[in-house]
N, C-alpha and C positions, 0 to 999 in steps of 0.2 A: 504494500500500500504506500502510495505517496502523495503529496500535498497535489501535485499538478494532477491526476487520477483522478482525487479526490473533487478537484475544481472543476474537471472537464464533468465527471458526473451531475453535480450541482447544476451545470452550467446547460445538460441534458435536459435535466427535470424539469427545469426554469421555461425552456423553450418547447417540451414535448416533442425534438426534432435533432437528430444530431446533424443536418445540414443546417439548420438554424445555428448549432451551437458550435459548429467549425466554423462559420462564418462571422458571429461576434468573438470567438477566440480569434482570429485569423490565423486559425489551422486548419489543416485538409481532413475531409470528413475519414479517410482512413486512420487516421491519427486519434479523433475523437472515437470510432470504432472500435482500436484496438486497445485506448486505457480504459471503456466499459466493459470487455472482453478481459483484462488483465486481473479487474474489480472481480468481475463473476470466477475466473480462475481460482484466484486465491482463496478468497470461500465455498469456491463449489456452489453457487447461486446464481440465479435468474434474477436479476434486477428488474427488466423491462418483459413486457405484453406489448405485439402488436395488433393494433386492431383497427381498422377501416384507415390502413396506413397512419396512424399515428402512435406513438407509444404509450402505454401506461405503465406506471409504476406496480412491481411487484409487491406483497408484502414484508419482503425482503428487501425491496428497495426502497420501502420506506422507512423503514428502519434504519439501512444505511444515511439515508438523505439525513435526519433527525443528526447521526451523528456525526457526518461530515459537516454541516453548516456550523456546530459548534466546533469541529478542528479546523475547523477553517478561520473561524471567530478569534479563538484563541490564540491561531497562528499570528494573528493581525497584530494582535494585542502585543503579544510577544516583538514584532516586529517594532512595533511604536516604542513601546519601553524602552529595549535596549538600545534603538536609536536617537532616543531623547527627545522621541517627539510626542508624546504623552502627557504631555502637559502643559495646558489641564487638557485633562481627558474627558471626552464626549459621555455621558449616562444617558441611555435610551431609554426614555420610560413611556409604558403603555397605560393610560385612563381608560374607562369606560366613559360614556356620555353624561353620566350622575357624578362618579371618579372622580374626571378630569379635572370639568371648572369649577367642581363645590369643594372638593378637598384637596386635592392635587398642588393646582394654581399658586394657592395661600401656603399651600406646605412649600412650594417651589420657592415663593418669592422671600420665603423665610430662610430658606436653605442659602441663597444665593446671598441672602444681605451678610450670614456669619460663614460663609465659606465660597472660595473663590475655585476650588477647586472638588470634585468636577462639576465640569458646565453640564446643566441638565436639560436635556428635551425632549420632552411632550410630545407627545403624536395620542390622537384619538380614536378609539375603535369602541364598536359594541365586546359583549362579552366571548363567544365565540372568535369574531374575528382578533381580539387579544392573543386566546390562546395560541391560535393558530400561527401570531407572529412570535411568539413567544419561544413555539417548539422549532421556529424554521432561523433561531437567532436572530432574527428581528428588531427585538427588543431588548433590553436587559434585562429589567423587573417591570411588574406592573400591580394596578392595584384594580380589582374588580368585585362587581358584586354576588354578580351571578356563580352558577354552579361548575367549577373548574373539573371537566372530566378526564384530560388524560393524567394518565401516571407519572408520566415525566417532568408534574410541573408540583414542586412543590409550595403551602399556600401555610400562610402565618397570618390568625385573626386580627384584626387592629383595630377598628371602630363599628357601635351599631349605628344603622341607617333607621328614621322612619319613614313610612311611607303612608302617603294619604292620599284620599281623593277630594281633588278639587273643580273649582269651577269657576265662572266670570261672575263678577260680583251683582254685576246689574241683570243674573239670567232667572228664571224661575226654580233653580234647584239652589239659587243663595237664598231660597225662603227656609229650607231643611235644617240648613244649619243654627237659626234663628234658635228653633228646639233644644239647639245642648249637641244629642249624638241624631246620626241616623240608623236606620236599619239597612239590613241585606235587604229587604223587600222594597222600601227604597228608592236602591238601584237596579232592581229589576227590571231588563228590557229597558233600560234608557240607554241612548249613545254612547259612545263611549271613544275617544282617541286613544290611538295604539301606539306601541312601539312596535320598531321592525324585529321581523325575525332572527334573533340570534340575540337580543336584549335579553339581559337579565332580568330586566324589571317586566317585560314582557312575558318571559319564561315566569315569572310569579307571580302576574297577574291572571296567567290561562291557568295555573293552578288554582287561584283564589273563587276566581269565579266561578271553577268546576264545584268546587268546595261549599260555592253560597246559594246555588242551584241561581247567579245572574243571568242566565240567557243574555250578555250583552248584544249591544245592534254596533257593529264596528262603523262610525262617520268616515275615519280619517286613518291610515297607516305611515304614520314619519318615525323617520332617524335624525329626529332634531327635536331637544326637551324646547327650547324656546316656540317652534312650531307647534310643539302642542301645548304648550301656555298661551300663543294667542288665537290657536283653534278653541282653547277654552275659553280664555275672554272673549269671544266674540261668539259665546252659545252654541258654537258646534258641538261641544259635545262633554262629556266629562272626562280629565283627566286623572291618570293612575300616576306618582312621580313621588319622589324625593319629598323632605320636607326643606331640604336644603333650599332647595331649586325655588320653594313658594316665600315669597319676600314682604315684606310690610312695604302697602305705594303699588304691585305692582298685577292688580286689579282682578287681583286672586282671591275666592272665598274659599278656604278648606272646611269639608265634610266630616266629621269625628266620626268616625265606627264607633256603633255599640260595641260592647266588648273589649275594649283596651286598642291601646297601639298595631301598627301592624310594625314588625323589622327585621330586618338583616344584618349581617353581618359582612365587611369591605374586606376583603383580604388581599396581603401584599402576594406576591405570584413570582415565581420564578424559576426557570429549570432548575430541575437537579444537577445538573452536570455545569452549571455557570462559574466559571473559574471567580472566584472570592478575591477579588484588589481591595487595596486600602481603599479606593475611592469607594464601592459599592457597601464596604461595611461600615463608611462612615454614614452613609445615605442609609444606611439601615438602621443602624442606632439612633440618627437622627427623626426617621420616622417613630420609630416603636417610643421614642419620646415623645415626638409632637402629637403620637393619638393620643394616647397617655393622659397629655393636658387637654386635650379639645375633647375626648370623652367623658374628662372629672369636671 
């Protein structure tokens, strides 16, 4: 096994083409042939399927990919250090769409006012598409709400979230709230703005409602909390979200559920196999403090 093998394969998966992938390497597709050919040798595996002339990945080859893109990561890293060009070093962090701007942001800009090094940034995904940059080295850590399923990432609690249903202030479901709480019944069969699939908060509001026997009537499906905040102000429909997200001013009535709070649990995310730097376990300690106080 070697690093270039390793790349050319990567560089297979990326394009689903090895004429593709000899062409942004600028090497000849026999070349790219014979180091996925050397990869299958050496383990005795099938990496790729073809099918309707395109490649797919074996489940061997996924596997491999998972661990090539962190030796490849690592190789980088390795590379920067000892040439002295690591400094400051880049932290790649993944938010979810609740994550990001409600806790993230304020955790970031506090990080950066007492530490210069490393520079951190932000990239936003739902929960699913986290994971997913998470196993493919993507990202470094990230922080999400939703339910983390593969094995490879492992996940450390750090704050609870609540979550409620809201509405525009001027709609006739800001009469409910007048009451104190509402009921399941309720929200039965009223509107309702969604999150996209692959949201966490999505993923536990189709569990909620299976739960309250809601029948919701779906208005609106966005990948954007602010588009369903002003789907909500403007009586479209009722909103499921954060209580972060809902502000004092910004023409939002929240709903109380009978029966207490609803909430979650944010957790920090990260491969198992992510090489541990000074910079990333300062970013770690520094978080596991700052939820610490924004929890108490």
């Amino acid at each position: 096994m070697t690093l270039r093998n390793l790349s050319i394969f990567v560089k297979v998966c990326e394009t689903e083409s090895m004429t593709a992938a000899a062409r942004e390497l600028y090497i000849s597709q026999p070349a790219v042939s014979h180091a996925v050919s050397e990869l299958e040798g050496e383990y005795n595996i099938r990496l790729f399927e073809r099918f309707s002339n395109r490649l797919h990945l074996t489940s061997d080859g996924r596997r491999l990919l998972s661990f090539a893109r962190h030796i490849l990561a690592h190789s980088e890293e390795i590379d920067r250090e000892m040439r002295g060009e690591g400094s400051p070093r880049l932290l790649r962090l993944g938010g979810t769409l609740t994550a990001g701007p409600y806790f993230l942001v304020p955790l970031i800009a506090e990080f950066q006012r007492l530490h210069h090094d490393p520079e951190l940034l932000l990239y936003s995904h739902n929960t699913v598409d986290l994971e997913h940059a998470l196993l493919a080295a993507e990202l470094d850590v990230g922080v999400a709400e939703g339910r983390i399923t593969a094995p490879e990432l492992h996940t450390v609690p750090l704050i609870q979230d609540e979550l409620v249903f809201a509405c525009g202030q001027n709609t006739p479901w800001a009469e409910l709230a007048r009451r104190g709480t509402i009921t399941a019944a309720d929200l039965t069969g009223q509107p309702f703005l969604m999150r996209e699939k692959g949201s966490g908060t999505q993923a536990l509001f189709t569990q909620l409602a299976a739960q309250l026997e809601l029948n919701p009537k779906v208005k609106a499906v966005l990948n954007s909390i602010d588009g369903i905040k002003e789907g909500a102000r403007a009586g479209l429909g009722i909103a499921f979200l954060s209580r972060m997200a809902v502000s004092e001013g910004d023409g939002l009535t929240v709903l109380p559920l009978e029966g207490g709070k609803l909430e979650r649990t944010f957790h920090l995310v990260w491969h198992r196999d992510k090489y541990m730097d000074d910079g990333l376990r300062l970013f770690f300690d520094f978080v596991r403090g700052y939820s610490g106080a924004s929890s108490g």
